[in-house]
Each structure stands twice: as structure tokens, then as C-alpha cells.
PANU-87889 format. One record per atom (N, C-alpha, C, O): residue in one letter; atom name; y, z, x. Coordinates in Angstrom, 2 decimals, m for minus. Atoms other than C-alpha are relative to their C-alpha. Layout:
// residues N
r:a:north:up:east
A:CA:Y:Z:X
...
// end
This chain:
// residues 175
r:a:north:up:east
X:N:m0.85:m1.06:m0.55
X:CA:m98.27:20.73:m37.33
X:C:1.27:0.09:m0.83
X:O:1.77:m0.95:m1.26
X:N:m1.34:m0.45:0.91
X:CA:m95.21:22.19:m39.28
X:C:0.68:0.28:0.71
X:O:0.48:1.06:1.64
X:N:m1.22:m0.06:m0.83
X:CA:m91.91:21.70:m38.13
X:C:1.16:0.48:m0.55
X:O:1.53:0.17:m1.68
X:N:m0.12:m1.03:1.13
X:CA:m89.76:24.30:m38.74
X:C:1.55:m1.37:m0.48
X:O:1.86:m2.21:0.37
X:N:m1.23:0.64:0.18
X:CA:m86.49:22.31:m40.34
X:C:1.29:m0.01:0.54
X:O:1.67:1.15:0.40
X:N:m1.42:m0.53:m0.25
X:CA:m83.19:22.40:m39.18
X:C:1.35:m0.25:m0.94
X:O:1.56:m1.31:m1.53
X:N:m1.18:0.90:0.81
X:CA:m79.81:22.37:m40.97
X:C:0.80:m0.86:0.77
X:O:1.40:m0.64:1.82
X:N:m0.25:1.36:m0.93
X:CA:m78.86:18.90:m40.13
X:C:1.84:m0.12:1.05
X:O:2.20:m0.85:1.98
X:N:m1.12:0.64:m0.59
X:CA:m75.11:19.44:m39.42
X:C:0.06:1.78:1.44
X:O:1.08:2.37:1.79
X:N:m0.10:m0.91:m0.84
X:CA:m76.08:22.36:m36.78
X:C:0.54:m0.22:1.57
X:O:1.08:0.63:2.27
X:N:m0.51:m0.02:m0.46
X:CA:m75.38:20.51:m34.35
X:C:1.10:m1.17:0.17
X:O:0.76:m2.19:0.78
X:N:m0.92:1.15:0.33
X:CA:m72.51:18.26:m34.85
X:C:1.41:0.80:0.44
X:O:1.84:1.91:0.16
X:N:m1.35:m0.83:m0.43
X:CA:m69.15:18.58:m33.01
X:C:0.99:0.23:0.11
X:O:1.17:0.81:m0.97
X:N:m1.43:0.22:1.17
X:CA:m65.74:18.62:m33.55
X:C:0.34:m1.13:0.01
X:O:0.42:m1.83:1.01
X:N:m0.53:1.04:0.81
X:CA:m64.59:16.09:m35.63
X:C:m1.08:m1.09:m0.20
X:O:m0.98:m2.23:m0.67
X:N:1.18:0.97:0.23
X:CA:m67.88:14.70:m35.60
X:C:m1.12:0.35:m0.98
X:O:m1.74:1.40:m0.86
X:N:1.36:m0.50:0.61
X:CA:m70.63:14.62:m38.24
X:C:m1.54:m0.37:0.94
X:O:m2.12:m1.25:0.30
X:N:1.24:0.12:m0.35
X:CA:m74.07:14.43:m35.95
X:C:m1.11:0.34:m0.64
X:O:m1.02:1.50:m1.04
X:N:1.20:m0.71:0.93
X:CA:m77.00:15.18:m37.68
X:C:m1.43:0.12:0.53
X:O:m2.02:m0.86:0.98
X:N:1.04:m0.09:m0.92
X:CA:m79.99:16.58:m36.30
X:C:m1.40:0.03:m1.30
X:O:m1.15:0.66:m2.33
X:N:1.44:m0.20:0.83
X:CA:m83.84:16.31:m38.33
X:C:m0.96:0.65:1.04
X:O:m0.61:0.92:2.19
X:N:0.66:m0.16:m0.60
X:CA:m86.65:17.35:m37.18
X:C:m1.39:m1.03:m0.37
X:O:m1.63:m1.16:m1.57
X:N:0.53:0.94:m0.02
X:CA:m89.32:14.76:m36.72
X:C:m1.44:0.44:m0.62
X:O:m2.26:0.81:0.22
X:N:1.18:m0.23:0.78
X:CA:m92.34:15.44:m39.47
X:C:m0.86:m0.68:0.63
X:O:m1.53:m0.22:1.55
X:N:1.04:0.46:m0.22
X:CA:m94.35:12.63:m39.23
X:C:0.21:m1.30:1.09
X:O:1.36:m1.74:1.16
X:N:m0.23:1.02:m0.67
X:CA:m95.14:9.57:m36.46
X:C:m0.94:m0.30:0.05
X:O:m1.97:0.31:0.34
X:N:1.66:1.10:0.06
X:CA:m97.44:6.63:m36.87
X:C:0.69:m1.17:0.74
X:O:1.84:m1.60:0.71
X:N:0.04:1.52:m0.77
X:CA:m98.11:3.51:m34.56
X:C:m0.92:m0.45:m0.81
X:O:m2.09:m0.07:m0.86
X:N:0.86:0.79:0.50
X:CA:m99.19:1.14:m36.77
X:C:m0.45:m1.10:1.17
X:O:m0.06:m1.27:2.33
X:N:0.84:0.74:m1.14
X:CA:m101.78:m1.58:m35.52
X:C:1.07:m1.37:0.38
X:O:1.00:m1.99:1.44
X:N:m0.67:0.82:m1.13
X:CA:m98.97:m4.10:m35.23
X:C:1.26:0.28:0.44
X:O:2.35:m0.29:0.36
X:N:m0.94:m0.94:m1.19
X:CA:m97.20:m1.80:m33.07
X:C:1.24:0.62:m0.15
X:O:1.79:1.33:0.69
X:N:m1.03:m0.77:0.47
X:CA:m94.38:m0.82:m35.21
X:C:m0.71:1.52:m0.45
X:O:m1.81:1.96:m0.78
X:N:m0.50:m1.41:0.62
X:CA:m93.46:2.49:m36.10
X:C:0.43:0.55:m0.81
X:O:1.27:m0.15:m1.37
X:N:m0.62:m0.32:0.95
X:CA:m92.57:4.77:m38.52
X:C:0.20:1.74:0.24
X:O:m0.79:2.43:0.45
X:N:m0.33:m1.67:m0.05
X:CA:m91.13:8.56:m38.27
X:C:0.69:0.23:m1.16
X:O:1.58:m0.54:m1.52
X:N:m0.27:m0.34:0.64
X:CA:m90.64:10.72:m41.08
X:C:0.76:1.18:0.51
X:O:0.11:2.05:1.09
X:N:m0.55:m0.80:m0.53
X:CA:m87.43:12.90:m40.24
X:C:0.50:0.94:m1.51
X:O:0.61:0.39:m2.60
X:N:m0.61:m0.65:0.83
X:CA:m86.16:15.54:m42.41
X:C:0.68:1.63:0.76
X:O:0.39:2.22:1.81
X:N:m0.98:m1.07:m0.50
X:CA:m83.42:18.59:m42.37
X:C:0.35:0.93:m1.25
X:O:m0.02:0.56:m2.36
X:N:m0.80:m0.38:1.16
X:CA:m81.70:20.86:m44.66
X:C:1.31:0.00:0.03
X:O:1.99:0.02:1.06
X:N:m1.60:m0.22:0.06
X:CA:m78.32:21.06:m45.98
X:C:0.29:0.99:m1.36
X:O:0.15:0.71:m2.55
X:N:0.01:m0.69:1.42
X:CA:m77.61:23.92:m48.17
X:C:m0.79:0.78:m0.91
X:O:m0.52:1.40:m1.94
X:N:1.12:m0.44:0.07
X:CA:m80.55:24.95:m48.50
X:C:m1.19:m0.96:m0.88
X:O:m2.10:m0.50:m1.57
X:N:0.13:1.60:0.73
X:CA:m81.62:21.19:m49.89
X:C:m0.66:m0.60:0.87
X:O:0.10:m0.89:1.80
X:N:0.48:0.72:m0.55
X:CA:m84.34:19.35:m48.19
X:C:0.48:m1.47:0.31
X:O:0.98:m2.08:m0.63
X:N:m1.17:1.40:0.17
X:CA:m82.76:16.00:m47.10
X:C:m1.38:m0.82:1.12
X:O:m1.92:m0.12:1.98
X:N:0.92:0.60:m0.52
X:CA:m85.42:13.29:m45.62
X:C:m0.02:m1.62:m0.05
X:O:0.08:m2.23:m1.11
X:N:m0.26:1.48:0.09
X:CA:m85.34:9.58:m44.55
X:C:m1.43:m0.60:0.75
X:O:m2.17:0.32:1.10
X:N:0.80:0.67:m0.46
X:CA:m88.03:7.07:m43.08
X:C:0.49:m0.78:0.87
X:O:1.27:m1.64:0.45
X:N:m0.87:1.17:m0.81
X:CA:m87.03:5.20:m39.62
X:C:m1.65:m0.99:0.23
X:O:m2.87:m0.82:0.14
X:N:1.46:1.37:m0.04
X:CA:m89.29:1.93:m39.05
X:C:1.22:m0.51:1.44
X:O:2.40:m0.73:1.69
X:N:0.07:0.98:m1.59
X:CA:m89.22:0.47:m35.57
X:C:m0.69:m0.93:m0.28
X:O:m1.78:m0.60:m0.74
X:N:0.58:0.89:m0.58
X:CA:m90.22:m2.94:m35.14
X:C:m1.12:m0.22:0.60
X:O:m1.79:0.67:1.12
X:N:1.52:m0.12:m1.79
X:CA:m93.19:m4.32:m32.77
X:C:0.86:m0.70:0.53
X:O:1.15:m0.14:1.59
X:N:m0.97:0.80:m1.02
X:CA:m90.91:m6.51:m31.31
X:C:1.22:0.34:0.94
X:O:2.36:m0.04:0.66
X:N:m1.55:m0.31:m0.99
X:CA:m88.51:m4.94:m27.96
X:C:m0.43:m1.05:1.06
X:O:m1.49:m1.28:1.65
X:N:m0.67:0.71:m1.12
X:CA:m87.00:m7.25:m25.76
X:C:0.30:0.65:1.31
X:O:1.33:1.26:1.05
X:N:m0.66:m0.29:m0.98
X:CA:m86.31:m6.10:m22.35
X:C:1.02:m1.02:0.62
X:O:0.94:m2.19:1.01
X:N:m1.14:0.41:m1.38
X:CA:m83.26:m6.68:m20.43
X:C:0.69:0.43:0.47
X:O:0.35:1.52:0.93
X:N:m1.37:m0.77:m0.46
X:CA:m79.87:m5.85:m19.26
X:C:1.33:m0.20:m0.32
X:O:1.94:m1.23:m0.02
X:N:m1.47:0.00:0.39
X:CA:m76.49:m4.91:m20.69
X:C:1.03:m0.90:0.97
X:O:1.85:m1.71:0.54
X:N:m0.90:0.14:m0.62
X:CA:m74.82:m5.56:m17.42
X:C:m0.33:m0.51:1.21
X:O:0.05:0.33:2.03
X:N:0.51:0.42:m1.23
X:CA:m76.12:m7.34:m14.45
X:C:0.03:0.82:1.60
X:O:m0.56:0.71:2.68
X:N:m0.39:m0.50:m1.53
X:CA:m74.34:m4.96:m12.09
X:C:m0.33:1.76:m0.61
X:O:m0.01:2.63:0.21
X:N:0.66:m1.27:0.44
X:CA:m75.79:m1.55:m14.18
X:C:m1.35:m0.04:0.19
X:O:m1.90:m0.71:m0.69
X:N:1.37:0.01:m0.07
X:CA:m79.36:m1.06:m13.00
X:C:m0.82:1.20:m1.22
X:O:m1.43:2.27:m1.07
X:N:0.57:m0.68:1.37
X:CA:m80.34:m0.13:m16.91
X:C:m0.69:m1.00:m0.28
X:O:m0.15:m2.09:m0.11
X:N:0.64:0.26:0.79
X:CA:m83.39:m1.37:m18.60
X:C:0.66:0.18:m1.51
X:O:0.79:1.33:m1.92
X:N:0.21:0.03:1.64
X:CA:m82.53:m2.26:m22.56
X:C:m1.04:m0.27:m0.53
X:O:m1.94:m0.86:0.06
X:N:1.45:0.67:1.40
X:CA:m85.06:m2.86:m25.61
X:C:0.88:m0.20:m0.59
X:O:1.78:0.59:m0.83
X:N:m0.67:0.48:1.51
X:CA:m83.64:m5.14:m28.21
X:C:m0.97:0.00:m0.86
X:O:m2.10:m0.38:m0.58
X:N:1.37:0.20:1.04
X:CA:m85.56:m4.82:m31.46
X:C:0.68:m0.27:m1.11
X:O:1.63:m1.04:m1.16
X:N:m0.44:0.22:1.25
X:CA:m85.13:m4.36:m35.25
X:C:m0.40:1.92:m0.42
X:O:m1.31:2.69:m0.10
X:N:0.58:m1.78:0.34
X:CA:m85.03:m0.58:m36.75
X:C:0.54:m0.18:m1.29
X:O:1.35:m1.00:m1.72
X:N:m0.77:0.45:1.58
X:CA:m84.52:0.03:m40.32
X:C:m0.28:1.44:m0.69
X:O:m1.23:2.17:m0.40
X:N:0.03:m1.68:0.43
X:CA:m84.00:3.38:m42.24
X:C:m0.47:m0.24:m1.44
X:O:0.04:m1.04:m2.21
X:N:1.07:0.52:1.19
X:CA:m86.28:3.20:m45.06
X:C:0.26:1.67:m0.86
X:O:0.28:2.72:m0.22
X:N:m0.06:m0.74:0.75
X:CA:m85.76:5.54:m48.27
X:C:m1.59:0.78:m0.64
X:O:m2.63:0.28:m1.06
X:N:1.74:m0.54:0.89
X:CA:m88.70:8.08:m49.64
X:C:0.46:0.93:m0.89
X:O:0.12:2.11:m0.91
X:N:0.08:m0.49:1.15
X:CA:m87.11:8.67:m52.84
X:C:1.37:0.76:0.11
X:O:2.30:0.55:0.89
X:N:m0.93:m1.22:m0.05
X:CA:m84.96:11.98:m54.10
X:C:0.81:0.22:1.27
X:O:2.00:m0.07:1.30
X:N:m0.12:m0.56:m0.79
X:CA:m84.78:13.36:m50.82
X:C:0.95:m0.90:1.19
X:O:1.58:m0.37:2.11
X:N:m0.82:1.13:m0.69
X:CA:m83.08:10.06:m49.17
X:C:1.41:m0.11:m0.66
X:O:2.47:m0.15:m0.03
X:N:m0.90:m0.33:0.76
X:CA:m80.96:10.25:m52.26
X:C:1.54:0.58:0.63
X:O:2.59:0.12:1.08
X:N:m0.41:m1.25:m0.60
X:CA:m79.71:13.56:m51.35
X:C:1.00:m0.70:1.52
X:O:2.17:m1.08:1.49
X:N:m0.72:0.13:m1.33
X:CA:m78.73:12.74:m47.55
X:C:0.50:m1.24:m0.25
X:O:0.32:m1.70:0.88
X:N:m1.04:1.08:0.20
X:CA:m76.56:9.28:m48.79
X:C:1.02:0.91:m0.57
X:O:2.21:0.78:m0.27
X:N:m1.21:m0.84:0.34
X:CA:m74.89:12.19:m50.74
X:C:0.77:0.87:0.54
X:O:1.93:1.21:0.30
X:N:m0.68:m1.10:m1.09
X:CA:m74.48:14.61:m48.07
X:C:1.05:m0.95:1.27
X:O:2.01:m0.49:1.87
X:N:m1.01:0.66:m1.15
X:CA:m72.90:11.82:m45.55
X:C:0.88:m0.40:m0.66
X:O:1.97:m0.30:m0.10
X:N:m1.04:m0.01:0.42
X:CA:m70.92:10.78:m48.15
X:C:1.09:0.99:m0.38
X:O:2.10:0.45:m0.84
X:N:m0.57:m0.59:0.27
X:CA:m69.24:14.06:m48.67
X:C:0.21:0.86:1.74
X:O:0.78:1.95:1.77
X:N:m0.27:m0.66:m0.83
X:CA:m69.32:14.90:m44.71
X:C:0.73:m0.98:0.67
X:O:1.19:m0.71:1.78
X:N:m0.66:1.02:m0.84
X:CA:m67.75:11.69:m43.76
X:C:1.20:m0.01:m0.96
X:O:2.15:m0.72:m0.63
X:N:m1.51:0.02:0.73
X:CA:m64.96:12.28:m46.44
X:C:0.12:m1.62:m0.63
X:O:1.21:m2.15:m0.80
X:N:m0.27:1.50:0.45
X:CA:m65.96:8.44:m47.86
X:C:0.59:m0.15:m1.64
X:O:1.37:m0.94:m2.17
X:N:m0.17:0.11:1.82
X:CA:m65.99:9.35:m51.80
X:C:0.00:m1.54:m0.67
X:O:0.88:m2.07:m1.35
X:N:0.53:0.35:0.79
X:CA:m68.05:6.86:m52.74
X:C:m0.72:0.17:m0.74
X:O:m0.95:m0.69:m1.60
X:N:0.83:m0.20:0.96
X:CA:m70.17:8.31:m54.40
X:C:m1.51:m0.60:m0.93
X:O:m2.03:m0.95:m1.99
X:N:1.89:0.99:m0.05
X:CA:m73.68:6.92:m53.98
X:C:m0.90:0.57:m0.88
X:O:m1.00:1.80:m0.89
X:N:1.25:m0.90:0.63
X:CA:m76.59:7.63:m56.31
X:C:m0.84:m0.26:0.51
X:O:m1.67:0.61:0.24
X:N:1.26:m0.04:m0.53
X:CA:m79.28:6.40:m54.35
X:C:0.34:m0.89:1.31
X:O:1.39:m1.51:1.52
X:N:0.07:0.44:m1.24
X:CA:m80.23:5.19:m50.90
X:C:m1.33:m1.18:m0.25
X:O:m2.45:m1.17:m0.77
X:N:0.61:1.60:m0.27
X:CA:m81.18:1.30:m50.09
X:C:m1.78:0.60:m0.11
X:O:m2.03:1.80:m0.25
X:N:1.05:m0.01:0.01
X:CA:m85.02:0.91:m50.12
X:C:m0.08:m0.07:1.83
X:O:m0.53:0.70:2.68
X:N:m0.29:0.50:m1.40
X:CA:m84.24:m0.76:m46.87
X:C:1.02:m0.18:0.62
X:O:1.57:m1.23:0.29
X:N:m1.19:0.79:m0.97
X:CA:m81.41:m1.05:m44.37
X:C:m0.22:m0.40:1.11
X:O:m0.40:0.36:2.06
X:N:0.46:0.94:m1.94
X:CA:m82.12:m3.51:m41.26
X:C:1.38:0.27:0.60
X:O:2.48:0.05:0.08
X:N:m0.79:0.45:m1.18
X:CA:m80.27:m3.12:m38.13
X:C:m0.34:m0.41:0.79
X:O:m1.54:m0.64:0.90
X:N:0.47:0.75:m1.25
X:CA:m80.08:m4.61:m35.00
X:C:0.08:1.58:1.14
X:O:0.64:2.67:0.98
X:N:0.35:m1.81:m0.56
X:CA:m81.16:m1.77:m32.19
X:C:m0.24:m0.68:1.28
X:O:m0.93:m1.68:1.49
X:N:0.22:0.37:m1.41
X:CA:m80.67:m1.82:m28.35
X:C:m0.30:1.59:0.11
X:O:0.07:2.43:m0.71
X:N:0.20:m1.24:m0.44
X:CA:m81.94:1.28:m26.57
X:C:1.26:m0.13:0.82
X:O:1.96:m1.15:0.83
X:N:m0.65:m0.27:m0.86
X:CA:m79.74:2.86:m24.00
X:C:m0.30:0.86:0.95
X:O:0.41:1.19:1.90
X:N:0.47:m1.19:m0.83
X:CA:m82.22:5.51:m22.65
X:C:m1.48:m0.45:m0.49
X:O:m1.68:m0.58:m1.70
X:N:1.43:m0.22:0.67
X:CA:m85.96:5.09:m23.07
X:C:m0.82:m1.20:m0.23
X:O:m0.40:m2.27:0.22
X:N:0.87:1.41:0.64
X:CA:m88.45:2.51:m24.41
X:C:m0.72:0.55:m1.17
X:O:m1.64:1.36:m1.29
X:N:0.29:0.04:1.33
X:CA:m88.72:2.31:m27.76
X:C:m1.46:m0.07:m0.50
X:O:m1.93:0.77:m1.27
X:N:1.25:m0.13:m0.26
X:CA:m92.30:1.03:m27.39
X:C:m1.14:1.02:0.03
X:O:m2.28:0.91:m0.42
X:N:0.24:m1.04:m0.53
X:CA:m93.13:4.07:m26.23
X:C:0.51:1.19:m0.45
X:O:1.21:1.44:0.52
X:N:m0.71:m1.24:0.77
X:CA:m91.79:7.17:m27.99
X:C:m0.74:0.95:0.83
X:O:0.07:1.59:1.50
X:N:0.73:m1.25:m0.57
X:CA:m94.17:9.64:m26.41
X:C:m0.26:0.06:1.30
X:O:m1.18:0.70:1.82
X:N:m0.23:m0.22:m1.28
X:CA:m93.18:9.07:m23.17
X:C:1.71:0.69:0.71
X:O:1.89:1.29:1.77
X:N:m1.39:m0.80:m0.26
X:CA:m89.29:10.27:m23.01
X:C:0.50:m0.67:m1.23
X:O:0.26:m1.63:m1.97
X:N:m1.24:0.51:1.27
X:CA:m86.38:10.53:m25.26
X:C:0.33:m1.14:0.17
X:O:0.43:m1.64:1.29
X:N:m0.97:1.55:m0.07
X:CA:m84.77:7.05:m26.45
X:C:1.10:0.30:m0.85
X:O:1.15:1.09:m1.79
X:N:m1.37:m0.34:0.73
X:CA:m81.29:6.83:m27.50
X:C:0.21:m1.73:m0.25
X:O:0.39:m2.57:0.63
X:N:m0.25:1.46:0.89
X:CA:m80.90:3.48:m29.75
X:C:1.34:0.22:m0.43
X:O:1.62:1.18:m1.15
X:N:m0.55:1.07:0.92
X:CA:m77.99:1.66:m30.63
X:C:m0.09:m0.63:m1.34
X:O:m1.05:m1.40:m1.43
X:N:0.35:0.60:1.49
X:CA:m77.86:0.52:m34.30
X:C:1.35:m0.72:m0.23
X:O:2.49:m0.28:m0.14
X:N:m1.17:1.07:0.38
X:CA:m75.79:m2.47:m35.23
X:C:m0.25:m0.06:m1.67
X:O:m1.37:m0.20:m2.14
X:N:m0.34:0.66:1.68
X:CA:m74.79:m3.10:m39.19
X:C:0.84:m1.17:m0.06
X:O:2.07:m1.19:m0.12
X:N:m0.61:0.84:m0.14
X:CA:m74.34:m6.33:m39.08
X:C:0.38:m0.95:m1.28
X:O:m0.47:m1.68:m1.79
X:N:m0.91:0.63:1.53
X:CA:m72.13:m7.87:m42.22
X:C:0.54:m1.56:0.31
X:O:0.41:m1.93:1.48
X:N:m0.61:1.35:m0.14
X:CA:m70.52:m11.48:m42.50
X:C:1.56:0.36:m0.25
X:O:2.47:m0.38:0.12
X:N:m0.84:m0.83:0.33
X:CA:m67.92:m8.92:m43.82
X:C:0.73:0.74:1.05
X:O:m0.07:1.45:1.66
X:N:m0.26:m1.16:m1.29
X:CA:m65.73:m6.91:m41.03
X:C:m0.06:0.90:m0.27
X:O:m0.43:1.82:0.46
X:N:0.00:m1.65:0.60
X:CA:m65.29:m4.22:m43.56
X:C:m1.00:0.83:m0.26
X:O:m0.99:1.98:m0.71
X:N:1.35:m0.53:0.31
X:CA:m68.95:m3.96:m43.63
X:C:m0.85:0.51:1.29
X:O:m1.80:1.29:1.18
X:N:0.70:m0.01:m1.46
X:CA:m70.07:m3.96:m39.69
X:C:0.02:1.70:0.40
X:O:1.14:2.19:0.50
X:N:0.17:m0.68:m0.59
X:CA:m71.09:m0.94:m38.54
X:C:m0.57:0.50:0.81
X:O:m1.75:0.15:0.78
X:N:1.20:m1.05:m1.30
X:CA:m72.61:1.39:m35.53
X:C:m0.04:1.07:0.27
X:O:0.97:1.77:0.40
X:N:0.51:m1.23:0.26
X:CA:m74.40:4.11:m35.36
X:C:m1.10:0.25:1.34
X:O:m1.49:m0.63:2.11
X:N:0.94:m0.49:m1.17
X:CA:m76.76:6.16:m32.84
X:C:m1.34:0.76:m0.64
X:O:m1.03:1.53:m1.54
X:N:1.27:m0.56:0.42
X:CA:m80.66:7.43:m33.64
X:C:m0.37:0.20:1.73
X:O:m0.15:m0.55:2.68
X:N:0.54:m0.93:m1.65
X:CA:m82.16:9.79:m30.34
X:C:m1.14:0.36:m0.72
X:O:m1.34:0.83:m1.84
X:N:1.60:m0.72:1.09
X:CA:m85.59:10.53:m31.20
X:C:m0.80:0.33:1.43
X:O:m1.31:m0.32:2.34
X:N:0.88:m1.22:m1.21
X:CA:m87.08:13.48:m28.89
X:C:m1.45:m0.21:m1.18
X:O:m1.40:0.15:m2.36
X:N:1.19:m0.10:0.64
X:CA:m90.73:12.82:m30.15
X:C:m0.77:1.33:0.95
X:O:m1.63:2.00:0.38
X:N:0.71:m1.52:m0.52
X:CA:m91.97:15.88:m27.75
X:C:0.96:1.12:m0.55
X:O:0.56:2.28:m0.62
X:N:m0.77:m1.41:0.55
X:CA:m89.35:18.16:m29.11
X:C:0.17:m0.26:m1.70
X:O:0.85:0.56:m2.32
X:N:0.47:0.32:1.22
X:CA:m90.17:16.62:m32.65
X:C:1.93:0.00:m0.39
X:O:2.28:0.68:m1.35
X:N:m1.28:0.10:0.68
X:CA:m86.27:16.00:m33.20
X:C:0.47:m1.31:0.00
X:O:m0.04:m2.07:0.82
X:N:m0.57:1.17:0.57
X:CA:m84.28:13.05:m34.57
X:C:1.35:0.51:m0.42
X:O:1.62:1.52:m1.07
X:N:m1.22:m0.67:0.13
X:CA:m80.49:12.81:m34.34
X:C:0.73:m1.24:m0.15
X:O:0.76:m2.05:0.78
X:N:m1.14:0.99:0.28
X:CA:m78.01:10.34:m35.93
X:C:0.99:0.58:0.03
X:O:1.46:1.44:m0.71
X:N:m1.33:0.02:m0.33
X:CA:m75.15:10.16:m34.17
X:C:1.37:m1.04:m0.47
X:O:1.04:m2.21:m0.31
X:N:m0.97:0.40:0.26
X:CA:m71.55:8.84:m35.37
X:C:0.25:m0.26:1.30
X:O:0.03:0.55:2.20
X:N:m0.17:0.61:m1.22
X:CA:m70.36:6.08:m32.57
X:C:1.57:0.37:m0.38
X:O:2.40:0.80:0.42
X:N:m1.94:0.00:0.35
X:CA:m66.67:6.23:m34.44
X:C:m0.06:0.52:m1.26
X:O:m1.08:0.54:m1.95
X:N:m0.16:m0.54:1.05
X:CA:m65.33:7.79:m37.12
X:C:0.51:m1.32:m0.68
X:O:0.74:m1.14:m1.87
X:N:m0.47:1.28:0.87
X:CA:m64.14:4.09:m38.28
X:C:m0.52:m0.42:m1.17
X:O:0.05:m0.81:m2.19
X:N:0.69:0.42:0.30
X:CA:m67.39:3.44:m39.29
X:C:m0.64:0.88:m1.50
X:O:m1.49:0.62:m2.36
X:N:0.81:m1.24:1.31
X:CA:m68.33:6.17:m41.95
X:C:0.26:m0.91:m1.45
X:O:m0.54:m0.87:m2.39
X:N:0.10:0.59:1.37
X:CA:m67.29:4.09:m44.76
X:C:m1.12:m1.19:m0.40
X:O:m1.63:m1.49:m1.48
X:N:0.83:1.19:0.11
X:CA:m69.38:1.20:m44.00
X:C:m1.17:0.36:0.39
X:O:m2.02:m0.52:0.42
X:N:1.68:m0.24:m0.22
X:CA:m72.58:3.06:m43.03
X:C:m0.04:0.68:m1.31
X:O:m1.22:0.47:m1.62
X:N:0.36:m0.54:1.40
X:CA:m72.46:4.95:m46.71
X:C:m0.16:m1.26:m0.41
X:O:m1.32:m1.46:m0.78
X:N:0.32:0.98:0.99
X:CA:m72.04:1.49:m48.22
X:C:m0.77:m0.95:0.53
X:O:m0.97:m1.86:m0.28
X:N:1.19:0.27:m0.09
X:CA:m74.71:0.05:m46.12
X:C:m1.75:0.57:m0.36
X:O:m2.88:0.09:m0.42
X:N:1.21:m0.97:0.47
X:CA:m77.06:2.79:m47.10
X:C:m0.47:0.06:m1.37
X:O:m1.63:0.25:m1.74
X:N:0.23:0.13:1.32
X:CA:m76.66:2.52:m50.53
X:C:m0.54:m0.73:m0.87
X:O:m0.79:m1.71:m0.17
X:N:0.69:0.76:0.99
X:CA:m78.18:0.84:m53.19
X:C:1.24:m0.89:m0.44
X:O:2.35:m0.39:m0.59
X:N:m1.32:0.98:0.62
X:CA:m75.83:m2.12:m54.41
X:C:0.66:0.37:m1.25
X:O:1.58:m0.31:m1.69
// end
């Protein structure tokens, strides 16, 4: 099925860069991780990344006295080339970082709590993940948000703080 694209900063809101994809492809591999191929335009510039879920969520709870289900796992934004390129260059020039990246990591691991959903499960309701960048570095720690509507085929990285924009370009990047 063909999905039509969206331009990624359509919906993003003030003072915020959000970025919306639309969700190409989704495979459950056999050991139970995941992989969605999201892509958007900017500019009229195809822009496209790879998210990898884990098999491994944890259930529990943030807060003993919040009756929320979490999943702790592992998620990792995986590069497919040019087109990954591209969107390290577009956040670097919408987050105002000017670093000036030429390419995007092969791999970036984070740490990933849901906050809506079960990860497990994608094709049962939206999940809204948590993404930790976790550094030994403070100047390196960052967090970030991935929502992945798999019935409305959309994927949306959200900015938690504007603090963080420098250290998610230079986690994304290639060293």
C-alpha cells in the first residue's frame, strides 16, 4: 500500500520542531523485534529513517500511585543511507545546532519506556515512547519522543526540550 508522504515539519508547533513521517514499511521479525520504515518530505526532498524495537518490554510502573502500565525496552533509529543523511541535515538546520553532519549513525541505541500503548503490540493502539540518550557525558544525554499510529500509518518524533537539540544531532551522527 502507498502512503501518501507528508512534509515532516507540518505538524510541528510553536517553537517546536515535531516531525511527522508516514509509516512505509512494518515487520515483526521471528524474534519479536521490529522494524518500521518511516519517511517524509522536506522541500520537496524525500527524508527516511529505520526505527528497530527490541523483543524485549518490561512491564511496570512509573509511579505506584498512577494506575499506568509502562514497557521498558531498547529502540534504535537505524540509517538507510542518503535519505537518513538528508533528515540529520534537516534537524540540524531546524534545531538551529550548526553542526553540520554529513551522515547519520548506522545505529543509535536508546533506552525506551512507553507512556501510552504496548510496544509489543503496535497494531493494537497508538504508543507514545520515551527515548533516553544515554552518555557518560551530560553534554551528551538526551530525550526525545517517537508516537507510532501503525493504523493511521504515521510516525512522529517529538522534541521533549529544546535543551536537547544539540545532543540528539550529535547522537545521530556519524563520529
Amino acid at each position: 500500500m502507498q502512503v501518501p508522504l507528508p512534509e515532516i515539519t507540518s505538524e510541528s508547533g510553536e517553537g517546536f520542531h515535531d516531525l511527522v513521517f508516514a509509516i512505509e514499511d512494518h515487520k515483526k521479525l521471528s524474534n519479536g523485534s521490529q522494524t518500521l520504515l518511516a519517511s517524509g518530505m522536506y522541500k520537496g526532498r524525500k527524508l527516511s529513517l529505520e526505527i528497530y524495537l527490541g523483543p524485549e518490554w518490561r512491564s511496570g510502573s512509573l509511579d505506584a500511585d498512577v494506575p499506568l502500565t509502562t514497557y521498558r525496552g531498547a529502540m534504535s533509529y537505524r540509517s538507510v543511507g542518503a535519505e537518513s543523511d538528508l533528515l540529520l541535515q534537516v534537524m540540524d538546520e531546524l534545531y538551529g545546532t550548526k553542526q553540520g553532519p554529513k551522515a547519520m549513525n548506522k545505529v543509535t541505541e536508546f533506552t525506551a519506556i512507553s507512556l501510552g500503548g504496548d510496544p509489543r503490540d503496535l497494531a493494537k493502539e497508538p504508543v507514545k515512547i520515551k527515548l533516553f540518550f544515554e552518555s557518560n557525558a551530560e553534554d551528551q544525554y538526551a530525550e526525545l519522543f517517537t508516537n507510532i499510529d501503525l493504523k493511521a500509518r504515521k510516525l512522529h518524533i517529538n522534541e521533549k526540550d529544546e535543551e536537547y537539540r544539540t545532543a540528539i544531532v550529535r547522537a545521530l551522527r556519524t563520529p
